[in-house]
Residue, then its C-alpha position, 0 to 999 in steps of 0.5 A: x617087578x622089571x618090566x624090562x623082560x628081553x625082547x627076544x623072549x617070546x615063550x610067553x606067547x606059547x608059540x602062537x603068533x597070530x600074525x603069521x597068518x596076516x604076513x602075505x596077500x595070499x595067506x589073508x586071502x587063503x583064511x579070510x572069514x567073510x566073502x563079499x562078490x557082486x551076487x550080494x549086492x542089488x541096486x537101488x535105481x530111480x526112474x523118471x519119464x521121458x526118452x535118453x533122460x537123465x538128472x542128476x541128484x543134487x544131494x547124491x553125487x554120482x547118483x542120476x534118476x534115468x528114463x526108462x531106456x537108460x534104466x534098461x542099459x543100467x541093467x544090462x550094465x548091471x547083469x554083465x557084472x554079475x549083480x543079480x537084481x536091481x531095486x526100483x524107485x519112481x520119481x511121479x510127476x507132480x500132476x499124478x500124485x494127489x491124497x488118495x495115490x491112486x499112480x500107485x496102482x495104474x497098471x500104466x504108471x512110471x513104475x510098471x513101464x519100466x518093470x516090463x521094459x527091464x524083464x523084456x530086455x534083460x530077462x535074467x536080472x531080477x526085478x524088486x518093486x518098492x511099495x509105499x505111497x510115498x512116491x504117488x502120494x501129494x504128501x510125501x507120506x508111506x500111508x494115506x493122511x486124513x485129519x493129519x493121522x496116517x490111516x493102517x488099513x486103508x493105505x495097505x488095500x491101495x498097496x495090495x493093488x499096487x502090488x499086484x499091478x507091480x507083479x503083472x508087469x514083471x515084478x519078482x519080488x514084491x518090497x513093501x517099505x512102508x510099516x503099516x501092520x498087517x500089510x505083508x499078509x494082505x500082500x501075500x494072500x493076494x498075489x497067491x489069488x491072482x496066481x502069483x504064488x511064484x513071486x516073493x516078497x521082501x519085507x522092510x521089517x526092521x525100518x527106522x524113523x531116521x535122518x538118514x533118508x533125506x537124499x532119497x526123499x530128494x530123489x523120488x521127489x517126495x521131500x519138499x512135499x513131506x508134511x509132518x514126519x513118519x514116526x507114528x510107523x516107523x520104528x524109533x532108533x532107540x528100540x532093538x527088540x521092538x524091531x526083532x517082534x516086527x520082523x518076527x510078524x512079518x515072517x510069520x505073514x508071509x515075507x521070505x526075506x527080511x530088511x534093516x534099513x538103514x544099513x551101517x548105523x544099525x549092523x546091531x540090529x543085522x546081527x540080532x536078526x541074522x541070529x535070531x531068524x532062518x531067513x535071508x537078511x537083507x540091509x538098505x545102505x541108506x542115501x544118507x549113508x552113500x552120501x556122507x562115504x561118497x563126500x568124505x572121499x571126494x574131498x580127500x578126507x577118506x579113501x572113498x573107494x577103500x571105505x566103499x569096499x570097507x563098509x560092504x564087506x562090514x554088511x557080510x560081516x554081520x550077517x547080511x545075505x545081500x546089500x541094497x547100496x548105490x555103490x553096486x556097479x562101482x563094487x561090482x567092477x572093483x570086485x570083477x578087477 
């Protein structure tokens, strides 16, 4: 048989050409499927003690752990570009962190300042709390260690009263990142008794043991002080339904929202959740992640801001309700042009 049929001849297709509706801006952006604004993202902060402070984190260009009164100018900055809540991580000094993490819940801990400093400032941003131990603990670990085993039940009582520290001070949503079991329960039955009904929580549900963590590690300083590794908790990258039976638990404790993290490595995961659950998905573009975009477009192998815009527009596309990404300011003004 000829494979030399006229070029002219086209009946084949039966009159659809798919490409008329990619033929101008306009057209694409009149039957674009996915919608990505700054509303769907929050942005993940570091804070450190001191005063008009900032340091840069060497493994994150652009990335700089701020002082509290620098934190309340991000969110100012933040809120300006319509970006509806931003995600806060402490970097403890070394003389507070000790085996038991008892930082975690001083009412008067770095987090808990900068909490109350945002909600007074800028009252209309919203305020998420990370609660592991990993950032008040000497060991670098989510959970208390004894005798080299990471203890479930002891470490979620000291995240109960890190929690309810965190809601005191202003928290609106409350995100335990740490995969102990039954933490999110404890968590919820708690801020209802101390009449926090009104604060939600965000469950790291979906939370795998991975290798792309290591800049944030450097970030809040638990790193270098890591002993061992966190996989007797977090989940193994080779298991997706294992990760579907977690969240499932997680929502039927309490969480109203559910995460995957990381975030580009596992959309799979993003889109069975976002499938299988009636609850908002969250994904945590990873340190890991933002590092390796950021790097390939500083050294011109890549459109860095083109891929930037790329990889959050994949996050929608996949089922996500909101993104946790360091690029969120930069997108935000990309977006608002």
């Amino acid at each position: 048989m000829s494979n030399t049929w006229p070029r002219h001849d086209m009946s084949f297709l039966g009159g659809k050409r798919q490409r008329r509706l990619r033929r101008t801006g306009w057209m694409r952006d009149l039957v674009r499927e996915t919608v990505l604004t700054p509303h769907d993202f929050i942005w993940p902060l570091f804070v450190i003690e001191g005063e008009n402070t900032r340091t840069q984190i060497r493994t994150m260009p652009g990335v700089e752990r701020l002082s509290i009164d620098l934190i309340v100018e991000a969110a100012r900055a933040a809120h300006a570009q319509g970006i509806p809540a931003l995600a806060l991580f402490p970097n403890t000094p070394d003389h507070l962190r000790n085996a038991d993490a008892t930082e975690a819940y001083n009412p008067d801990n770095l987090m808990c300042r900068a909490l109350a400093a945002i909600k007074s400032a800028v009252p209309q941003i919203g305020l998420i709390a990370d609660v592991a131990l990993d950032e008040y603990s000497s060991d670098g670990q989510d959970g208390l260690v004894r005798d080299g085993e990471i203890l479930n039940d002891e470490t979620v009582a000291v995240m109960v009263r890190s929690a309810l520290a965190q809601a005191r001070a202003g928290a609106d949503i409350i995100a335990p990142s740490d995969m102990m079991d039954g933490r999110v329960a404890a968590i919820r039955m708690a801020l209802d008794a101390e009449g926090f009904e009104h604060v939600a929580i965000m469950a790291y549900s979906a939370k795998f043991a991975s290798a792309y963590y290591g800049p944030f590690r450097e970030a809040v300083g638990s790193g270098s002080r890591l002993k061992g590794d966190k996989r007797t908790y977090q989940l193994d990258f080779a298991n997706s339904d294992e990760a579907l039976r977690e969240v499932e638990q997680d929502i039927a404790e309490g969480a109203d929202m559910v995460m995957v993290k990381p975030g580009l490595p596992y959309l799979d995961l993003v889109q069975r959740v976002s499938d299988t659950f009636d609850v908002p998905v969250f994904a945590y573009q990873v340190s890991g992640e933002y590092t390796m975009l950021k790097l390939a477009g500083d050294a011109g192998a890549i459109n860095g801001e083109a891929a930037m815009m790329e990889s959050l527009w994949a996050f929608k596309r996949a089922g996500c309700s909101g993104v946790l990404t360091y690029f969120a300011l930069e997108a935000a003004r990309k977006l608002n042009g």
